[in-house]
C-alpha atoms as an extended CHARMM CRD file, in Angstrom:
* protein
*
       235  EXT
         1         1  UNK       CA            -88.0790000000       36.3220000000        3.6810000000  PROA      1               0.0000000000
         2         2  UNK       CA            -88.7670000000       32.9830000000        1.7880000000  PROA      2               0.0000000000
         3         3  UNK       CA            -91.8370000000       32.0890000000        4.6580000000  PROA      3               0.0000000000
         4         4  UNK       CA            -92.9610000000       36.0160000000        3.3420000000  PROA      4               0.0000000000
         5         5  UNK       CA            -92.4180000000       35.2420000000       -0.5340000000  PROA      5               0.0000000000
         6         6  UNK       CA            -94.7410000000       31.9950000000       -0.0540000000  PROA      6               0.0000000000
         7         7  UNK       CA            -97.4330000000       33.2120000000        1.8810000000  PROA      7               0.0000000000
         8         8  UNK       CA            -97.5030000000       35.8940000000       -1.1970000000  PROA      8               0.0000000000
         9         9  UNK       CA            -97.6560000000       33.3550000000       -3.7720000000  PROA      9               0.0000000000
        10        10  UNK       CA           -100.4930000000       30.7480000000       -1.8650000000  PROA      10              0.0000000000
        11        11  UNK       CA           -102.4650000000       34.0720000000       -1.5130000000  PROA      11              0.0000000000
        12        12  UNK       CA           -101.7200000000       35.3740000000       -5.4550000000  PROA      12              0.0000000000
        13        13  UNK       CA           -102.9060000000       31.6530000000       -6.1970000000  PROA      13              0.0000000000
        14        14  UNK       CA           -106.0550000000       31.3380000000       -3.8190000000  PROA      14              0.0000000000
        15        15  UNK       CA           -107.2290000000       35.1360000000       -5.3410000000  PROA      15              0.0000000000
        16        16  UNK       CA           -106.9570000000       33.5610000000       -8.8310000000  PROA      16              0.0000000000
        17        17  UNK       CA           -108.8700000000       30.4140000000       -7.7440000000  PROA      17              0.0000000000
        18        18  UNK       CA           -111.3570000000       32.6350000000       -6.4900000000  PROA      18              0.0000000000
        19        19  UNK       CA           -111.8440000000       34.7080000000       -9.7020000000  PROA      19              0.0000000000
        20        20  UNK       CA           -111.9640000000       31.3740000000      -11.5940000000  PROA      20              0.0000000000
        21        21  UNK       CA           -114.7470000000       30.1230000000       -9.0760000000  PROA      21              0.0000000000
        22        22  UNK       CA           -116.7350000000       33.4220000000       -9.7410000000  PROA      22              0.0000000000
        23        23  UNK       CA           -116.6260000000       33.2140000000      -13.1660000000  PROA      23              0.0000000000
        24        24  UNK       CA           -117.8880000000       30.0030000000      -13.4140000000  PROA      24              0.0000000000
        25        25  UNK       CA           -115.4920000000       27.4060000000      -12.2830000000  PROA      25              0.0000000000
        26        26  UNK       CA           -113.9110000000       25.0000000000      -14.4610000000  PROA      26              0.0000000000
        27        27  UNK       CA           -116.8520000000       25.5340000000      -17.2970000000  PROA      27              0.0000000000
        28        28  UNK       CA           -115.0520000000       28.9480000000      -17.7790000000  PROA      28              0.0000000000
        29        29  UNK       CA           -111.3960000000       27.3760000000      -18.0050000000  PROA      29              0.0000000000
        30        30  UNK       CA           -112.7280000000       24.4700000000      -20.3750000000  PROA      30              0.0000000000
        31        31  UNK       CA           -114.3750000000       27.9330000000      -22.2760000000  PROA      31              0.0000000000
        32        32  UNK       CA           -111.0900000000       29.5560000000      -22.2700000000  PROA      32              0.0000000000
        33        33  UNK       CA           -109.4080000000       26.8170000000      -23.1600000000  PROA      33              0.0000000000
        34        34  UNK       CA           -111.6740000000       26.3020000000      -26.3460000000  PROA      34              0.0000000000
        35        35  UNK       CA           -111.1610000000       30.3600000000      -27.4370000000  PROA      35              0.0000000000
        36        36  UNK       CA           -107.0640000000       30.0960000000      -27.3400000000  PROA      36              0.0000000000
        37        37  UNK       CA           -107.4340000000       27.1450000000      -29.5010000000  PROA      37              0.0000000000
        38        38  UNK       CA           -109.6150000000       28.6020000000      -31.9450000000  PROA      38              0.0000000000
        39        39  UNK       CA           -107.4030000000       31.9930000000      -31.7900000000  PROA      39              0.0000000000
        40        40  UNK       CA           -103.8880000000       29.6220000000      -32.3580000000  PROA      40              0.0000000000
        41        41  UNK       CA           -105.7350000000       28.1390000000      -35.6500000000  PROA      41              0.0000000000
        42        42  UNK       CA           -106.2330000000       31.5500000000      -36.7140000000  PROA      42              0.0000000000
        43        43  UNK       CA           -102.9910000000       32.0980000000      -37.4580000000  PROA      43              0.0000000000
        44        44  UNK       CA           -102.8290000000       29.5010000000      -40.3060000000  PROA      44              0.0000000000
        45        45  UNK       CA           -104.9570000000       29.3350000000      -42.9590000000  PROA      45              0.0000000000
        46        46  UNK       CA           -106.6690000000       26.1590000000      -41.2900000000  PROA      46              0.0000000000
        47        47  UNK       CA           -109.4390000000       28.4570000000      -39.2910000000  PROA      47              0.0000000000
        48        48  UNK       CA           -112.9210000000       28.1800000000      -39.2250000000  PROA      48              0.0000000000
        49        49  UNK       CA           -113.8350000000       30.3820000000      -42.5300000000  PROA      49              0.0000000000
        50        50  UNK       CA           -111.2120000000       28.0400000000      -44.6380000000  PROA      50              0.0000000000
        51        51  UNK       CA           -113.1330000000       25.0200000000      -43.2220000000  PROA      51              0.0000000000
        52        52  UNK       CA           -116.4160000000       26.4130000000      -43.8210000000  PROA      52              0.0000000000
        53        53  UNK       CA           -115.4210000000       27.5000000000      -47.4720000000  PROA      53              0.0000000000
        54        54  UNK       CA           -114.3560000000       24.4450000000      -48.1890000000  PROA      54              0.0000000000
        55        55  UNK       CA           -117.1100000000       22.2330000000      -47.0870000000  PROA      55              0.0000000000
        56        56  UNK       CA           -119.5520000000       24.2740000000      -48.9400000000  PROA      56              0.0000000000
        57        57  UNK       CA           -117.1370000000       24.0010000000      -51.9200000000  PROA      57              0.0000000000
        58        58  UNK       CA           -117.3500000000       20.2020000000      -51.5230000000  PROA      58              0.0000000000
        59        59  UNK       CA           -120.5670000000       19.8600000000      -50.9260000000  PROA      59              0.0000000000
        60        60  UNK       CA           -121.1930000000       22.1570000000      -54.6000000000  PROA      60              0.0000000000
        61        61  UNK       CA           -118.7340000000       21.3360000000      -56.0240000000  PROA      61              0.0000000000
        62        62  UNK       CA           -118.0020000000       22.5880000000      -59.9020000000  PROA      62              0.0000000000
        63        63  UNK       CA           -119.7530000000       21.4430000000      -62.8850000000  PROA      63              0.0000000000
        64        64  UNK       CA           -117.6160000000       20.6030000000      -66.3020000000  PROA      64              0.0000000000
        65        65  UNK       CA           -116.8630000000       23.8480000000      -68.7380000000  PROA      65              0.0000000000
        66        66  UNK       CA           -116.6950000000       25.6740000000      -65.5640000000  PROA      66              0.0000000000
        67        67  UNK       CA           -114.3210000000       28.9160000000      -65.3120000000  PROA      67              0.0000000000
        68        68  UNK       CA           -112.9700000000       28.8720000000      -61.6470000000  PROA      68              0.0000000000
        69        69  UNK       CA           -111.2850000000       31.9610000000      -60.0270000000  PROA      69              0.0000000000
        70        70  UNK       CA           -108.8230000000       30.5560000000      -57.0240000000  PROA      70              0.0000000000
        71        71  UNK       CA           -107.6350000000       32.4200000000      -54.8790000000  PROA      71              0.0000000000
        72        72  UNK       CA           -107.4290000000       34.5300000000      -51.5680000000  PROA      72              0.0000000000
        73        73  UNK       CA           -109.6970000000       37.5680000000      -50.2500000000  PROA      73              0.0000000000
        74        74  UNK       CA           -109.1780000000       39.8960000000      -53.1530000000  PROA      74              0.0000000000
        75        75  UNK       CA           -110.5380000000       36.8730000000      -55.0820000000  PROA      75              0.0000000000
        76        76  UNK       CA           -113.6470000000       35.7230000000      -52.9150000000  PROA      76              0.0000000000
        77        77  UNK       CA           -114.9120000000       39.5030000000      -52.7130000000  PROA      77              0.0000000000
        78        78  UNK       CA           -116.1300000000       39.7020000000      -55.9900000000  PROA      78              0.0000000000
        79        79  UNK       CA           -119.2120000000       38.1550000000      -57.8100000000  PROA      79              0.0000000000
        80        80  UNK       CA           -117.1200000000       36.7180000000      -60.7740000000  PROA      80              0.0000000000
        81        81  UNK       CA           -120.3230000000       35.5600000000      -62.5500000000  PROA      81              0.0000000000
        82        82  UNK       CA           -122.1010000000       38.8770000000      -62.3250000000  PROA      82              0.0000000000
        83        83  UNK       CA           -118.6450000000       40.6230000000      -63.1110000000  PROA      83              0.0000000000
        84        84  UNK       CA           -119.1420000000       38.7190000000      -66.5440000000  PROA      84              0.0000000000
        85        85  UNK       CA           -122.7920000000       37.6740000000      -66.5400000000  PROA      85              0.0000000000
        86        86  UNK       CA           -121.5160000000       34.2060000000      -66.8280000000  PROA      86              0.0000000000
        87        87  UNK       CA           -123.1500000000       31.7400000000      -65.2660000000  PROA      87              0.0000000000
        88        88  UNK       CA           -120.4100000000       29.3830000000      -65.4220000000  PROA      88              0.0000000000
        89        89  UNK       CA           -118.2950000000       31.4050000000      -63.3440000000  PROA      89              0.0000000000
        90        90  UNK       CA           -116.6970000000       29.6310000000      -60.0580000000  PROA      90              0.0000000000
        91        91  UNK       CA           -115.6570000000       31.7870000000      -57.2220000000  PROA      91              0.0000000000
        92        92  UNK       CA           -113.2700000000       29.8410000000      -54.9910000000  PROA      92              0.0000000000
        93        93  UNK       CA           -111.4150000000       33.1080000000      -53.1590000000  PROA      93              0.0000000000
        94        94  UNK       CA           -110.9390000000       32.4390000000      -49.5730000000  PROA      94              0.0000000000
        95        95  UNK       CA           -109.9740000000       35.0620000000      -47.0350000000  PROA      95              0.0000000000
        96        96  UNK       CA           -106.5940000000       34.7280000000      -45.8970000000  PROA      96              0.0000000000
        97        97  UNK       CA           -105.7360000000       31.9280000000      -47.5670000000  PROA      97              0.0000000000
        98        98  UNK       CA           -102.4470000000       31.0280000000      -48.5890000000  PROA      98              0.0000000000
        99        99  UNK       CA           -100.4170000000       28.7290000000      -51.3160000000  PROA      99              0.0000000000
       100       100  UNK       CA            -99.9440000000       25.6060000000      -49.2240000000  PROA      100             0.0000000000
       101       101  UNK       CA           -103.8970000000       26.2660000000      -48.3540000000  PROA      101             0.0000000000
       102       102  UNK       CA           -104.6600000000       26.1880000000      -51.8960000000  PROA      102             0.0000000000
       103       103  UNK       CA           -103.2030000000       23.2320000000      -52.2880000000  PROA      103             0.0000000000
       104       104  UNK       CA           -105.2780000000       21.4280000000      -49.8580000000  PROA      104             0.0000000000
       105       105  UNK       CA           -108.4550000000       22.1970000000      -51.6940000000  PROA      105             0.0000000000
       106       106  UNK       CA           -107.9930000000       21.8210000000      -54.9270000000  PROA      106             0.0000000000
       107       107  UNK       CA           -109.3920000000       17.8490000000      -55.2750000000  PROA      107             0.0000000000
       108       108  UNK       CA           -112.8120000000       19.4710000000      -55.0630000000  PROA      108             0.0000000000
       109       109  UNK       CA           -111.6790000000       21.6650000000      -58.0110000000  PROA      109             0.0000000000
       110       110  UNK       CA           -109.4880000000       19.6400000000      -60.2480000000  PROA      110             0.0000000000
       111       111  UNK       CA           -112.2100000000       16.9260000000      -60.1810000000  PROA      111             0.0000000000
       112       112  UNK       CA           -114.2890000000       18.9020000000      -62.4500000000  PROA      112             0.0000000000
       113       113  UNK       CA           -111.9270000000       19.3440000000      -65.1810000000  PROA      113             0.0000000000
       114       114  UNK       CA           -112.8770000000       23.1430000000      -65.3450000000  PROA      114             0.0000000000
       115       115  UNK       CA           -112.3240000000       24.6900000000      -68.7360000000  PROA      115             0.0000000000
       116       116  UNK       CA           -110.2400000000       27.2140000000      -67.2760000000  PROA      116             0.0000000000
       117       117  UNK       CA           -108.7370000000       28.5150000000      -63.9100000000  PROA      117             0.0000000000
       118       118  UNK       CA           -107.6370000000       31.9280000000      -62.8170000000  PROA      118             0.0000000000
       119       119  UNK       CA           -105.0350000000       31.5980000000      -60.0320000000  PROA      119             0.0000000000
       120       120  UNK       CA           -104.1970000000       34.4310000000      -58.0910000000  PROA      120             0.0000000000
       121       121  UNK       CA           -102.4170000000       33.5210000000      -54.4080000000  PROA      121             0.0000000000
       122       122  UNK       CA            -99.5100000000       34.5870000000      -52.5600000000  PROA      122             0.0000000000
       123       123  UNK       CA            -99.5140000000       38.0220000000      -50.5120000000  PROA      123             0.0000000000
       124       124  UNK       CA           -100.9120000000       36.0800000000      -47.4450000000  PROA      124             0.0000000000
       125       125  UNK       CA            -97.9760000000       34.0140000000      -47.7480000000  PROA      125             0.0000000000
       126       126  UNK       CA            -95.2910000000       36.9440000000      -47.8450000000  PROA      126             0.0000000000
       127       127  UNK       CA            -98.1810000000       38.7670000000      -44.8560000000  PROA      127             0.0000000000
       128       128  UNK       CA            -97.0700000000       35.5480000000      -43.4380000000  PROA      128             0.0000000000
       129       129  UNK       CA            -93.3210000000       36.3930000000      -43.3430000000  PROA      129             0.0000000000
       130       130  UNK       CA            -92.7030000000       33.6360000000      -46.0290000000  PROA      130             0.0000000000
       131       131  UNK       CA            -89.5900000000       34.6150000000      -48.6580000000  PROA      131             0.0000000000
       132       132  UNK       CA            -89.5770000000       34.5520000000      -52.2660000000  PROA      132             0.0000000000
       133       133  UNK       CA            -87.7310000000       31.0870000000      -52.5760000000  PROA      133             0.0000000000
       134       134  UNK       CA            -90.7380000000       29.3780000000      -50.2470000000  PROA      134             0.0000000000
       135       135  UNK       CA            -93.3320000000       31.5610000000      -51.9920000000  PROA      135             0.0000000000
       136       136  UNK       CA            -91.5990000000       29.9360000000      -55.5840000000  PROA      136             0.0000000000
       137       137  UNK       CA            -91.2390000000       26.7840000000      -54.7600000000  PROA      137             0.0000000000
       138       138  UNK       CA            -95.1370000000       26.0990000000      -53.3040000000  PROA      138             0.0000000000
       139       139  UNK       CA            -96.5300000000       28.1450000000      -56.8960000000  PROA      139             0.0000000000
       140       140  UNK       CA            -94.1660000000       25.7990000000      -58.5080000000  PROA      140             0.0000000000
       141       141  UNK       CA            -96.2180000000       22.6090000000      -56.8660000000  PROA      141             0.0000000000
       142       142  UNK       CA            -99.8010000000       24.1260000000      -56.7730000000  PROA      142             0.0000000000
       143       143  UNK       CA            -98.9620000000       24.5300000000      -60.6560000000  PROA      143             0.0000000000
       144       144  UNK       CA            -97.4280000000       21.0080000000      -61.3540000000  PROA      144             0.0000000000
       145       145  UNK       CA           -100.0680000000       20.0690000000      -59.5000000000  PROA      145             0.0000000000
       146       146  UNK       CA           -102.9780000000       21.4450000000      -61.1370000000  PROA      146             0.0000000000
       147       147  UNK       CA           -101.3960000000       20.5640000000      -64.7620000000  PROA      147             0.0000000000
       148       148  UNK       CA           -100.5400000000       16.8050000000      -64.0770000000  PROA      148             0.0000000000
       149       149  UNK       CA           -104.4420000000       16.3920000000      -62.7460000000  PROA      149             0.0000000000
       150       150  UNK       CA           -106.3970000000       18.7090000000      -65.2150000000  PROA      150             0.0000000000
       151       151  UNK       CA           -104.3280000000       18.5690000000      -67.9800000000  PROA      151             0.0000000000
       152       152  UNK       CA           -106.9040000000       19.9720000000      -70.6300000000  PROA      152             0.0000000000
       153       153  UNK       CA           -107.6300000000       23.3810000000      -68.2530000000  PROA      153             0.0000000000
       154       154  UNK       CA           -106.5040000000       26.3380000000      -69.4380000000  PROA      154             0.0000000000
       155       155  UNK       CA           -104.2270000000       27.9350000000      -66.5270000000  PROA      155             0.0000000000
       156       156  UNK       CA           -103.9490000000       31.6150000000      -66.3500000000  PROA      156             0.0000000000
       157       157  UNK       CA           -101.4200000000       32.6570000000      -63.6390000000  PROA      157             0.0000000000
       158       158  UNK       CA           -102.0170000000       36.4040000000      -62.4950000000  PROA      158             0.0000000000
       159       159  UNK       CA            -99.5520000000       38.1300000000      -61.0250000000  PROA      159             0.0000000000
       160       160  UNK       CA            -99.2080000000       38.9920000000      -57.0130000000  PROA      160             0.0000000000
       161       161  UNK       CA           -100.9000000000       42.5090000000      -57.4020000000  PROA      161             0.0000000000
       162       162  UNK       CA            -99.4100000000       45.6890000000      -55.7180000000  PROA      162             0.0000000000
       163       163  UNK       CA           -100.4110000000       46.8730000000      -52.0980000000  PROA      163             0.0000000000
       164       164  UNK       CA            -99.9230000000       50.5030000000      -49.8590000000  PROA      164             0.0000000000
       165       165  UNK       CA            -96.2430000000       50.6630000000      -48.7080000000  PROA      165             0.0000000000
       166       166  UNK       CA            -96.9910000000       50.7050000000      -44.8400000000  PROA      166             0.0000000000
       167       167  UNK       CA            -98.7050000000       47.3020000000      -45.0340000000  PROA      167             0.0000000000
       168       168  UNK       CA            -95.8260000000       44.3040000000      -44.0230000000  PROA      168             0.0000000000
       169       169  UNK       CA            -95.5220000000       43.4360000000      -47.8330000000  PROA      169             0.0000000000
       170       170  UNK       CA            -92.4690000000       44.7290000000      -49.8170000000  PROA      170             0.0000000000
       171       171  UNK       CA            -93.7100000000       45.7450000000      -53.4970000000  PROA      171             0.0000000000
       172       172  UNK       CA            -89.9170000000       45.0800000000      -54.4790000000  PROA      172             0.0000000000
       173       173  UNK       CA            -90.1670000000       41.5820000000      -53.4340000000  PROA      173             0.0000000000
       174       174  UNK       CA            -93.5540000000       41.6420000000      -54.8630000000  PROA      174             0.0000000000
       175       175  UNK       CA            -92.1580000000       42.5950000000      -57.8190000000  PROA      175             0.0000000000
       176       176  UNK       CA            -89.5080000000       40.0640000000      -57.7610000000  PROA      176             0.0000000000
       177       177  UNK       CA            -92.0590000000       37.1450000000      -57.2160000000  PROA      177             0.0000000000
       178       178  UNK       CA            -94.0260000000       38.1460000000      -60.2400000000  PROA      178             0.0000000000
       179       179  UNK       CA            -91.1950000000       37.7790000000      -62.3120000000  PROA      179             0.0000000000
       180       180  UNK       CA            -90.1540000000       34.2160000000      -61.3310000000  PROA      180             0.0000000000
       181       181  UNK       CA            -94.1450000000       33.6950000000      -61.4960000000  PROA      181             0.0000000000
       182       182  UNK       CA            -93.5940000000       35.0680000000      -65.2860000000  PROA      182             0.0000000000
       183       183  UNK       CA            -90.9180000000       32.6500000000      -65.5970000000  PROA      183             0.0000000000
       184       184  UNK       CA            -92.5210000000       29.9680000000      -64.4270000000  PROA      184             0.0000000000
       185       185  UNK       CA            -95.8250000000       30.4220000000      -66.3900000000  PROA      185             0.0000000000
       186       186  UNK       CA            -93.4300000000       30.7160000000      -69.4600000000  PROA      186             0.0000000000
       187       187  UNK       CA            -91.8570000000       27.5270000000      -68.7980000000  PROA      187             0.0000000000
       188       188  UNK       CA            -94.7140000000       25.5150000000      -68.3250000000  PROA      188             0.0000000000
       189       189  UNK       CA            -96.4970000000       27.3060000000      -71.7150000000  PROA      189             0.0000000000
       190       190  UNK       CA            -99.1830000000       29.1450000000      -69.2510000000  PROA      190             0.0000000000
       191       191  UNK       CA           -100.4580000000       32.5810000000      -69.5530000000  PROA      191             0.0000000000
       192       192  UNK       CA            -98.7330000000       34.8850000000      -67.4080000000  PROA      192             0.0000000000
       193       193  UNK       CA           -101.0970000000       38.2060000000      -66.7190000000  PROA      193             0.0000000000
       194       194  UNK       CA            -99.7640000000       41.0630000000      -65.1480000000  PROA      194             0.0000000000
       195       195  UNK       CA           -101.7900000000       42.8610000000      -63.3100000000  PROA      195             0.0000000000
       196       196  UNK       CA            -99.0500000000       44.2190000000      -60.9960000000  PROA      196             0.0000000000
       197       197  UNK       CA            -98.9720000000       47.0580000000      -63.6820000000  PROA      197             0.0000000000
       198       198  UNK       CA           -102.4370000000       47.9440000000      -64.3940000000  PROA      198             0.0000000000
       199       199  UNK       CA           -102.6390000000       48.2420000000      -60.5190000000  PROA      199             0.0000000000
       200       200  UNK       CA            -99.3540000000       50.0960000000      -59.3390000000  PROA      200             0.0000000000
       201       201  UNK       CA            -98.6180000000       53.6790000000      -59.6730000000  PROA      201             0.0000000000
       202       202  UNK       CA            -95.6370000000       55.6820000000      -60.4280000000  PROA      202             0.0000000000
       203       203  UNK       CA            -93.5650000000       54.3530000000      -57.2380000000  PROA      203             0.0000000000
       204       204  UNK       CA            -95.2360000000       51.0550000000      -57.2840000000  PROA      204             0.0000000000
       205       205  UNK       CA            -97.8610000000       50.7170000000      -54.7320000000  PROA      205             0.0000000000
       206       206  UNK       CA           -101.6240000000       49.7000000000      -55.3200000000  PROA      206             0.0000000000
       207       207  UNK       CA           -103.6250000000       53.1320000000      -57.1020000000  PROA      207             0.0000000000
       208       208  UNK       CA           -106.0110000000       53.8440000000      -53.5520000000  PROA      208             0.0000000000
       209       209  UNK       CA           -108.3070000000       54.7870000000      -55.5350000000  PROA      209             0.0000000000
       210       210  UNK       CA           -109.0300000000       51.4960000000      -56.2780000000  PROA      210             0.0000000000
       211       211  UNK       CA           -108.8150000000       50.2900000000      -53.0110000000  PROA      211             0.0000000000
       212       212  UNK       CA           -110.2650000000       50.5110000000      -49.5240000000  PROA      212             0.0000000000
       213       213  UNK       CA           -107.5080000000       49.8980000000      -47.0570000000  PROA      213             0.0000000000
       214       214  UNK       CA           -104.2810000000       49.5270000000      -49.4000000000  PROA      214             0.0000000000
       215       215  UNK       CA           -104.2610000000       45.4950000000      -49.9040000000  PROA      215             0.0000000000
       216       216  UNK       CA           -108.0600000000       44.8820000000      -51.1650000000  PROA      216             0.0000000000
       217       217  UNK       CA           -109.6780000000       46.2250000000      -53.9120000000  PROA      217             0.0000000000
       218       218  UNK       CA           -113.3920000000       48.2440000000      -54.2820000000  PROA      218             0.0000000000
       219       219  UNK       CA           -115.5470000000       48.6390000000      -56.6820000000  PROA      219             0.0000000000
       220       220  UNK       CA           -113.3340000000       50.3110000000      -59.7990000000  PROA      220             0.0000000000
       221       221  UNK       CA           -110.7810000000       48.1300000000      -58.7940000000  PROA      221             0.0000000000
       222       222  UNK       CA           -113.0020000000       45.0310000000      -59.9990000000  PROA      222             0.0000000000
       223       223  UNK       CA           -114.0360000000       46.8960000000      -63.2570000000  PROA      223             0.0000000000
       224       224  UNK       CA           -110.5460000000       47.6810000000      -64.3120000000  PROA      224             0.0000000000
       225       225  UNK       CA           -109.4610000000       44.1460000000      -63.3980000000  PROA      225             0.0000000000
       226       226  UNK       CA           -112.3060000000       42.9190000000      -65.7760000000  PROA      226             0.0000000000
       227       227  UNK       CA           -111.1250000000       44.8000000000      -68.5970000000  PROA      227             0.0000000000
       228       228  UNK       CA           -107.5990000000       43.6180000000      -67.9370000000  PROA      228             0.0000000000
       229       229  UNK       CA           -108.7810000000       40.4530000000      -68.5400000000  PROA      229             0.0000000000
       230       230  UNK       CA           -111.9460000000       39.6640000000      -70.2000000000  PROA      230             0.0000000000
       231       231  UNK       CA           -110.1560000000       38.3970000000      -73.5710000000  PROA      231             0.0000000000
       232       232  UNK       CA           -109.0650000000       35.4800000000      -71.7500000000  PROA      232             0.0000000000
       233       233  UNK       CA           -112.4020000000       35.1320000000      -70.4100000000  PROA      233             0.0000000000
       234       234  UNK       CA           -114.3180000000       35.2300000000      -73.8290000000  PROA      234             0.0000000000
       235       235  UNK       CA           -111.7320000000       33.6720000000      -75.8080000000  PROA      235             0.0000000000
């Protein structure tokens, strides 16, 4: 039985070696090799897009009086400075990205001393299984953070906004974030904007008419997020 059981497993393993060879020998295992790592930096917010956002960011970086919009996807999909038809206007949205990703780019940013910044992060982290308390306490450093370095911009901290119930978000928890975010903007003499509201409907997911796929937001979305807050903008 165990002289069987081998002779199954050298043949299992020359039939593999064999579809290796065919497929182009060790090039194709030092190819495969290459894809898993790219895929496993995928799931952080350390993948290829974030590096190539970031390097263009550094390499144009933000002028002084600039009005920067930071944030994730919902952020980097719109042309802030045709939104406005300000020139001035900084978009520096990057798919998928996160709090602690934020974080890690914001030299390039802070550097400037932009006039004012519109932060909006934070439902990549709870996509990302992250709880309210982690969520909290990394807004509570990317703030502190931003204040201690640029201490003349003018923060504006939006609110998490609301998204279709079968996406893995919880618009309770969502809910619950905003108001420590309200909290927290209140204690550091920030302006808190909620946009949770102007987005929700009566049982508190995102209006899909203002949305393509229940997290991200179209065309109408954008408008009504302009009016919501072009005060700030102008002011």
């Amino acid at each position: 039985m165990i002289k069987i059981l081998i002779t199954i497993n050298v043949l299992l393993l020359l039939f593999i070696a064999y579809v290796i060879y065919k497929k182009g020998g060790l090039r194709f295992l030092k190819n495969r090799l290459i894809l898993l790592k790219n895929i496993s930096k995928q799931q952080g917010y350390n993948n290829w897009h974030y590096q190539a956002r970031k390097n263009i960011f550094e390499n144009m970086p933000c002028q002084e009086n600039s009005i920067v919009f930071l944030g994730d996807s919902i952020t980097e999909f719109c042309n802030w400075n045709e939104l406005f038809n300000k020139q001035n206007i900084k978009n520096r949205g990057i798919s998928g990205d996160v709090i602690k990703g934020v974080i890690n780019r914001l030299d390039e940013i802070i550097a400037s001393k932009p006039k004012k910044i519109f932060l909006m992060i934070g439902t990549n982290d709870l996509g990302n299984r992250r709880n309210k308390h982690q969520i909290i306490s990394d807004y509570q450093k990317l703030i502190d953070t931003i204040i201690t370095k640029t201490p003349k911009t003018a923060l504006y901290v939006q609110s998490i906004l609301p998204t279709k119930n079968s996406l893995n978000r919880d618009n309770n928890v969502i809910m619950a974030i905003n108001r420590e975010l309200e909290k927290l903007a209140e204690k550091k003499n920030l302006i808190y904007i909620n946009l949770f509201d102007v987005f929700k409907t009566a049982n508190n997911q995102l209006d899909m008419s203002l949305s393509y796929d229940g997290l991200h937001l179209n065309g109408k979305g954008y408008l009504l997020w302009k009016e919501a807050i072009k005060k700030y903008i102008e002011d």
